[in-house]
Every structure is written in structure tokens, then in C-alpha cells.
N, C-alpha and C positions, 0 to 999 in steps of 0.2 A: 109502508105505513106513511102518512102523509099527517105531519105531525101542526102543519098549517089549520088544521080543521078542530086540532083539539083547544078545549079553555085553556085561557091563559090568564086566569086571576093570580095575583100576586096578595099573600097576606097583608091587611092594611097598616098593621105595626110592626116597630121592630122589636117589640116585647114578643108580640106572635110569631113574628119571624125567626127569633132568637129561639123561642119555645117548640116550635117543629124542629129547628136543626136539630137540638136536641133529643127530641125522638126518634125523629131519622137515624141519629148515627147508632140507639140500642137497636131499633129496627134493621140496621145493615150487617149490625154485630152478629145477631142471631142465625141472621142467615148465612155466615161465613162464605159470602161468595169472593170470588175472584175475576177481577177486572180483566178483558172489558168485557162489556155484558151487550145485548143488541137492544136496538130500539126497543124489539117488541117485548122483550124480557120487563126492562126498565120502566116501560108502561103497566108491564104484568105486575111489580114490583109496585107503581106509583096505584093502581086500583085496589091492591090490597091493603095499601096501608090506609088509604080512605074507607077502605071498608064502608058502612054506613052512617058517619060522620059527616052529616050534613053540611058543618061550616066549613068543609074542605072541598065541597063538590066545584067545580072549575077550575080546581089549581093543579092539576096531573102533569100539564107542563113544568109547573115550577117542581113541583116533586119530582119531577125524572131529573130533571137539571140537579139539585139537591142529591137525591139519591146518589147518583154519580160522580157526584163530588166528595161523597161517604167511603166510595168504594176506591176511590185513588188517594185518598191521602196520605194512607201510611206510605203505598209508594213516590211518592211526591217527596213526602220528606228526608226519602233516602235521596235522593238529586239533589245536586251542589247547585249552590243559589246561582253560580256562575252559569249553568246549564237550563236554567227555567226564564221563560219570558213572561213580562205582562203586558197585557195588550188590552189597550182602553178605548171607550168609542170617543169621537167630539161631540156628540151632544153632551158632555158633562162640563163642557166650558160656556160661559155664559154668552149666550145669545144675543147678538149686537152688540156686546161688547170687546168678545175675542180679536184680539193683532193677528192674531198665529197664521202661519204659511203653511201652505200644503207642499209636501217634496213627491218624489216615488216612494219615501218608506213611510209618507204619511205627516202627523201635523209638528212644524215645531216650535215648541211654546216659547212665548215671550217672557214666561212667571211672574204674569200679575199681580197673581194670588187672588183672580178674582173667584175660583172654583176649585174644585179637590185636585185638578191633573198633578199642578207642580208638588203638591203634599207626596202625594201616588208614586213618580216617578222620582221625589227624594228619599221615600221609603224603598224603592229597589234600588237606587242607587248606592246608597247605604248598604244592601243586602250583599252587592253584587248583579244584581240581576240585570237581565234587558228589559227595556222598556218601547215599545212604541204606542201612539197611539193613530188610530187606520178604523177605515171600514172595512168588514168581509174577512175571513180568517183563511182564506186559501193561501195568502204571501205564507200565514204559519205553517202550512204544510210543508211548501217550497223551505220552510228553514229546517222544520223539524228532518224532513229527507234528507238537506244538504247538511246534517249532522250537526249545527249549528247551537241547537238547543235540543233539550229531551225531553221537554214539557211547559205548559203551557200554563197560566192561568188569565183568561179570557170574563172580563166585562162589557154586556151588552144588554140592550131589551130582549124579551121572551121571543119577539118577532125574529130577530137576528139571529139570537141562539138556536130556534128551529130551524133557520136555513145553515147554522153552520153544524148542528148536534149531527145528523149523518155524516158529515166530512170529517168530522174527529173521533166518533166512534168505529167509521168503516175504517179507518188507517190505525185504527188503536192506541190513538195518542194520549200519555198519562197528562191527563186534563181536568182544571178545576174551573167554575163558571158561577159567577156572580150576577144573576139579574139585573136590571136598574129595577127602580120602586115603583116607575112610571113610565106609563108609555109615549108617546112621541118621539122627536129627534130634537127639542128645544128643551135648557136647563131642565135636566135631568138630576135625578139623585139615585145616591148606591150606598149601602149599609157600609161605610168606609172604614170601620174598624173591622168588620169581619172580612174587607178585602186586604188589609194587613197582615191580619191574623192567618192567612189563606199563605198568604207572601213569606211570611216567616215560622213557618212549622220546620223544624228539623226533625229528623233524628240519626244518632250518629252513627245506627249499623248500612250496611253500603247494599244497594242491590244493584246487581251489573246488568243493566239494560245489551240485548243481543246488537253486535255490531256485524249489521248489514254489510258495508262496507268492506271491512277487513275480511269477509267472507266470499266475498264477490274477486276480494282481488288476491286470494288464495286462488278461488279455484281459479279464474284465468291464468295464472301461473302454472297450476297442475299441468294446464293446456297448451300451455307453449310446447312447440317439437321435445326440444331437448331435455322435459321434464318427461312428458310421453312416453319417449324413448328409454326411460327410467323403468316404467313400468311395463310395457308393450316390448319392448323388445327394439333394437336397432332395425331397421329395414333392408333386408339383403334379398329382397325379391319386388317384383313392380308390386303384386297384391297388396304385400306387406307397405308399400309407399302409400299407395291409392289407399290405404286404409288410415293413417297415419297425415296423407293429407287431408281426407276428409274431414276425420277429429280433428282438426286446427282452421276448419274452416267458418265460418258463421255461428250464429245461433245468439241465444239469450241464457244457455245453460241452465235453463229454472231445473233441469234434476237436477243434477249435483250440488245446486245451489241449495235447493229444499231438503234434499239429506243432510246436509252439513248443519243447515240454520237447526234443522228437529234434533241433530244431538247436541248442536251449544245449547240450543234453549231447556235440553231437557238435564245434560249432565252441567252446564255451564264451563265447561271445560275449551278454551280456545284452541289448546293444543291439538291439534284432527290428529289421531293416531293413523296408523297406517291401512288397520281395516275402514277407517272409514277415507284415506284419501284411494285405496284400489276400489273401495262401492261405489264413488262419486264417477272415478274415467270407467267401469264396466256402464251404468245406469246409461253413460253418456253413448259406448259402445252399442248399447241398443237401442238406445235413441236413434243411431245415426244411420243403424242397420235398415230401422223400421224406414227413416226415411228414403233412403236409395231404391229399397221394393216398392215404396208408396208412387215416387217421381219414375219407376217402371211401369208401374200398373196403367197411372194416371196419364202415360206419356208427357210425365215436364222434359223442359228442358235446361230449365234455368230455375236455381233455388238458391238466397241469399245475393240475388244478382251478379250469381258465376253460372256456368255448365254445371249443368248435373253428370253426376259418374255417368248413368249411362249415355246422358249425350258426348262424353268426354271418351266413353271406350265402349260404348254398344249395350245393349241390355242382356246378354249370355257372361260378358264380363263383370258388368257392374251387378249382379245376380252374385256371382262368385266372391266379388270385395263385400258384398254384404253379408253373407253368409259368413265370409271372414272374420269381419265384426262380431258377429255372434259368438261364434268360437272361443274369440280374444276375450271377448266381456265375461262368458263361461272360465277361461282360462285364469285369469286375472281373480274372479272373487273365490274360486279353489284355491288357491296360495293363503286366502285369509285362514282356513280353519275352521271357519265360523256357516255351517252348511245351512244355516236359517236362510242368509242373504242366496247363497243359490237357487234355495225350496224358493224364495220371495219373488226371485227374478224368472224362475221359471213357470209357476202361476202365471205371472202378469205376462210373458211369453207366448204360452199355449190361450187364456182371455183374448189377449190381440188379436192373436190368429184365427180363433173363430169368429172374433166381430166381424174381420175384417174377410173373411170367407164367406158370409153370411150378405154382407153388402153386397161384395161380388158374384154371388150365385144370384139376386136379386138384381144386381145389373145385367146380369145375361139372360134373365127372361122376367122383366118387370110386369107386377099386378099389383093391381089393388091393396090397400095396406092400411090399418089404423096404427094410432099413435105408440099403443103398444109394444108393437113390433119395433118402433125406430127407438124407441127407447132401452128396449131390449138390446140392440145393437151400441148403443152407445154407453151401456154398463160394461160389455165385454172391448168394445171396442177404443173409447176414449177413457173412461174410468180406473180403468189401470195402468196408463199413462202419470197421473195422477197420486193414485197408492202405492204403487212403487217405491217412488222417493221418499213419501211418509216412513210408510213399515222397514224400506231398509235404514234410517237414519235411527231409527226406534231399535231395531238388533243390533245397529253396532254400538249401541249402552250397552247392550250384554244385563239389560232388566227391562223393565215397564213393561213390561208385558198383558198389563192389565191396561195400557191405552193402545192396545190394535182395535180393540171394538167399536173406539170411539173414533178412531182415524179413519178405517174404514166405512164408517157411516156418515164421517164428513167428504171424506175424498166423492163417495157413490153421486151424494146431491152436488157436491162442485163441480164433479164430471160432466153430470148430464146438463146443469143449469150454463157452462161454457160451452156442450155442443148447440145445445137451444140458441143461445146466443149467436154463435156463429151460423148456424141455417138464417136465421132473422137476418142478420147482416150477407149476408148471402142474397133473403128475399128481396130485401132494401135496394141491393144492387142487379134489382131484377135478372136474378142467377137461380130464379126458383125453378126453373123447366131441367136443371142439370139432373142428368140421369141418373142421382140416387134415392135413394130410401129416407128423405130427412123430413124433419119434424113440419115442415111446411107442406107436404107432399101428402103426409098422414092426416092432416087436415082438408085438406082438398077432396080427398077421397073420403072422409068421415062426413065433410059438410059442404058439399057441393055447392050450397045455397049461398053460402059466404061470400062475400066480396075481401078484395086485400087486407081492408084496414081490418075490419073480424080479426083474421089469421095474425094479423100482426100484433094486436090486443091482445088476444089470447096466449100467442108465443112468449111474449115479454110479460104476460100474468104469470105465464110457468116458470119464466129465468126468476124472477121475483120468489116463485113459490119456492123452487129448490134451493136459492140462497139463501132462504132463510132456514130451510131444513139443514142446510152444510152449517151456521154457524148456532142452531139451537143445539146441534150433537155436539157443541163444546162446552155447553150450559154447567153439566158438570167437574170441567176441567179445574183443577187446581194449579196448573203450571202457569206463572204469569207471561214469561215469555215465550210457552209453545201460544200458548194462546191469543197474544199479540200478534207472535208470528205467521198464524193461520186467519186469523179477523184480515192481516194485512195482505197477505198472501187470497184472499179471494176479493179484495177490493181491486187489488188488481189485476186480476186475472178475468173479471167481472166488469171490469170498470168499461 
């Protein structure tokens, strides 16, 4: 959605102004939704409540902005003023008049007092808060990642907040946003008591925002040898080593990473029990399996810029350390007790292996193909990649069983809109003639007639299409940090 194109009327008073917030927030009530919500939802959101009220027709921008300011507040107020920033544009200093210097963190004031800043920035002060004032909110990202703060509240024109509203809602950032009254970039004005009132909301019960972090440097730990060896078994045979050093070799670990984050965000519980640190190193055990046959099939030779097992000991042996891996990952979640996570992993298992038998019977006597087909392949094939991690972080709660439907219907369109993805970036790197089945290939044989750019237009219509089907199947989530965790979790994986 390209939110540059839509109106961007701002109410002309702050009585009107005042008087829509207030309908807005019974309007959000009613709807009991759960932040964060997507572009297009929030549009869907801002056309109904204009309904056929004329004196609202061109203000759908401000309304989404609004709206979305409705739907995080409660959470907002549970974060310590210490952990929220405000971030102001400079056109609210007066024009030809301003001393102020610009640094790398942006402007800093002289406190003339000729304009709201130094009011603004003594009201967080006062709070606790951070304050800076910058163009562009991507430094906010880099803060909010770098743990630095947990939320955000953001002043700027309508024009600016369309180009930053995608960046704060793909990463799920609990964010509040203040229009200016007026547009241009010269002495501006902003409702400056209701950006106070934004600033100093409390409330005193706590919600524990998921930490990323502390997550990421669990599992790396799990990963070390001597943790390994905890669960795996000491190595007293070469298989047993080659298996043990592969698990400690490379990677980004997103499965064990996305099992772990889906059960903090869902039980809130930091403490990983033990069913779920043995689901995290098997999930990882078949990760690593799948890749050692993938770098046989493929003939690599180098993955994570080392040897691959089979260039390290031949492809009859590195066959054998994979299949070993299997075993272990098998062996490893039977101790837990808990035969869901086995039934789980061996679905996504027997899925792989026909996607991935399906490519390669299609590699050994290629034809003709429509889109169908490759997509077909990429729900067995890369899609359970994907739901795996979901659904086993989901079992080792030992409940919710009532969100597989919805996991599984987001993982399906994540899946396929990241293989999309990746054939494009493939095309791009004029890698489209590679001998498989992929979505560029499917197109060429559908529309002969096409040139590059078509194919390319079209491929990125579809990544666009399915990610918005992955995060509309959270529409009715109620979990605020599964559902952070997922919005954030395909920004990146998408990005």
C-alpha cells in the first residue's frame, strides 16, 4: 500500500481535533483489537469510521495515525518513562531564528524559548524520558533493536509519518505519533498539550515486553560444545564428532530462536524448561541434517565460509553424519515425553522430503511448468522450514492449541512469499537459467511474451501479496507479544 497517495487533510481545529480523538478511542474500544495491526487493516479501520461523513473525506492518513495511537496506549503506559523516547522534528523551531547545531544525534538547542522544543524536551526531562530532536526515524529503530528504549513517541507532518508508519509498524514498535497542524518544514505547530498528555500516561500494572536478546544469548550458549555435549551425548566416535562439530558451526539459529521467543511471548515465562531447551538443539539437529544432503545434492563445497561435511569427508560419509543428525534430533525430543513435538517434527520431516524429491525429479527431466506447480513445491518444501519452530514452541506450553490454525496459515504465506523473494533476488543476479523449478521459470513458460522487468513486477506483486496474507492471519490474535514477535519476525525475514 503506498500511503503517499492517500489524503492527508488534518482537522482544522483543535476543538475538532480534540473531538475525533475522542471518538476514536470508543471506536478502538469496541473493536477490542490488539496491536500491532498492518497498514492495510488500519486503513480498513480509518474507511469505516468515516463511513459517509463527509467532513472527514481526506483525512484517512490522520485517522490511521490516530487510530494507532488508540491501540498502543494502554501498552505505552505500562513502560517506564525511563525506556520511552520523544523524538521531534526542527521545523518546530523558529525559522531564521534558530542558534541550534546539528550533531549525529541531531539538533541541539540553545533554549531560547523562542518555540515549543525546550518546553517538550523539559517535560521529558522531568518524566525521565529521552528526547531528541532529528529527521527520519530509522536512528529509532537502531535504538529500539539496540534495547535502548521500548517505545517511541514520534512528532512530525503527515508526509514524514507516511514514510516512517511502514518502518514502525513492520518492526512492531509500541508507538505513539502526533501530526504537526501544518504542512511544510517552516515554524510549524503541534497540539502541544496533547503531546504532554501522550508523554505522561502511566499505568502502574507492568507488561514485560519479550527480550530478544536474552533469547538469542541463551540459545547461543545451548550451542557451545560443552553445553551440546549435555544433551547429545559426549563424542566417542568420528560420526558422533562430525555431528557435534557441525552443530557449533555457523548459522543464525532463527529455529531455536522462534521456538523459544513463541513460548516466552505466549507463556511469558523466561525460565526455557527443558522440553523446550531439547526442542530448540533437535529443531536445530534437523536444520543441519537437511543442510549437509542439500550441499550433497547441490554439490557445495563451502557453507558459512568453511568446507562442507561432504567436501570435508566425501558425500557416502557426510550422508551418514546427516542421517546421524536425524536420529539425534529424534532421540533427543523422545526424552521430553511430550509426543506432539515428535508427531510435529516428523510432518515437517516427511513435507521436506517430498518438496524436495519433487524439485529433484523435475531437475532430472525438466518441462514446462506454471506457477502452480513451483508453489506447490514451496509449501512442502520451504514452508515447513518455517512452522516447525511455530507449532513446536506452541506444544512445549503444553496449551493453546487453539493458535495452530492461525500459525499455520501465517508460516504457509511467509513461506512462500520468502521463496518468491529469494528466486527474484536470484533473478536480479541473473541466476534465472539455474536448473530449477522456481517462480521465475513458471513465468516464463506461462508468458513467453514478457520481458525481465514484467517477471520482476509481477514476482514482487506476489512477495507483497503473501505478506500481507502472513500478517492479516494475525488479524485476530490476541497475544501482544506473539504478535510483535511475528509482525517482527517477517520484517525481517522479508526485509
Amino acid at each position: 500500500m503506498d500511503l503517499e497517495l492517500m489524503d492527508r487533510r488534518i482537522p482544522e481545529t483543535l476543538e475538532s481535533r480534540t473531538m475525533l480523538r475522542k471518538e476514536l478511542k470508543v471506536f478502538v474500544q469496541q473493536k477490542s483489537l490488539c496491536p500491532p495491526v498492518s497498514l492495510k487493516q488500519l486503513e480498513i479501520l480509518a474507511n469505516e469510521f468515516v463511513g459517509g461523513r463527509s467532513e472527514l473525506k481526506g483525512m484517512t492518513s490522520w485517522l490511521m495515525v490516530e487510530i494507532n495511537n488508540q491501540l498502543w496506549l494502554d501498552i505505552i503506559a505500562t513502560i517506564p518513562h525511563s525506556r520511552r523516547l520523544i523524538m521531534l522534528p526542527k521545523c518546530l523551531s523558529k525559522h531564521g531564528e534558530c542558534e541550534a547545531e546539528f550533531d549525529e544525534y541531531g539538533l541541539l538547542c540553545h533554549r531560547c524559548g523562542r518555540c515549543l522544543i525546550p518546553s517538550i524536551e523539559d517535560k521529558a526531562e522531568q518524566l525521565g524520558m529521552l528526547s531528541i530532536v532529528a529527521e527520519g526515524f530509522t536512528q529509532v529503530i537502531d535504538l529500539i533493536e539496540n534495547s535502548v528504549v521500548d517505545a517511541v513517541i514520534g512528532v512530525s507532518c503527515l508526509d514524514s509519518l507516511e514514510k516512517a508508519f511502514p518502518l514502525l509498524v513492520g518492526h512492531a514498535v509500541p508507538g505513539l505519533a502526533v501530526a504537526l497542524n501544518d504542512s511544510g518544514c517552516i515554524n510549524t505547530h503541534v497540539d502541544n498539550a496533547y503531546v504532554e498528555e501522550l508523554m505522561s500516561i502511566v499505568n502502574p500494572s507492568e507488561h514485560t515486553l519479550l527480550d530478544h536478546d536474552a533469547i538469542r544469548k541463551q540459545i547461543n550458549q545451548w550451542f557451545m560444545p560443552e553445553e551440546l555435549e549435555c544433551i547429545m551425548g559426549k563424542p566417542d566416535d568420528r560420526t558422533s564428532r562430525a555431528c557435534l562439530d557441525w552443530m557449533t558451526t555457523g548459522g543464525k539459529r532463527w529455529r531455536p530462536y522462534l521456538l523459544c521467543a513463541v513460548y516466552q511471548a505466549i507463556t511469558g515465562d523466561t525460565r526455557m524448561n527443558e522440553d523446550v531447551h531439547r526442542a530448540a538443539v533437535a529443531v536445530e539437529c534437523f536444520h543441519k541434517a537437511s543442510l549437509i544432503h542439500d550441499d550433497i545434492e547441490d554439490k557445495d563445497l563451502t557453507r558459512y565460509g568453511q568446507p562442507t561435511v561432504n567436501a570435508l569427508y566425501g558425500d557416502a560419509y557426510a550422508i551418514n553424519v546427516g542421517d546421524a543428525l536425524l536420529g539425534e534430533g529424534y532421540r533427543i525430543l523422545a526424552k521430553s515425553n511430550n509426543m506432539e513435538l515428535v508427531r510435529l517434527i516428523a510432518d515437517a520431516h516427511s513435507a521436506l522430503c517430498k518438496g524436495q524429491g519433487a524439485e529433484l525429479e523435475w531437475c532430472a527431466s525438466p518441462h514446462p511448468i506454471e506457477l502452480d506447480f513451483s508453489l506447490s513445491i514451496f509449501r512442502n518444501k520451504t514452508v515447513p522450514a518455517f512452522e516447525v519452530s511455530l507449532l513446536l514452541g506452541l506444544a512445549c506450553t503444553g496449551n493453546h492449541a487453539h493458535l495452530r490454525p492461525m500459525l499455520k496459515n501465517y508460516s504457509e504465506a511467509l513461506g512462500i512469499a520468502y521463496q518468491l523473494k529469494d528466486d527474484l533476488e536470484d533473478f536480479c543476479q541473473d541466476n534465472e537459467l539455474a536448473l530449477r523449478p522456481s517462480a521465475v521459470y513458471a513465468l516464463r513458460c506461462m508468458h513467453p511474451d514478457w520481458n525481465d522487468d514484467d517477471v520482476k513486477e509481477e514476482i514482487s506483486r506476489m512477495v507483497d501479496q503473501y505478506k500481507q496474507e502472513a500478517l492479516d492471519a494475525l488479524n485476530d490474535l490476541d497475544g501482544i507479544e506473539l504478535k510483535r514477535l511475528l509482525y517482527q519476525v517477517t520484517e525481517k525475514i522479508l526485509k
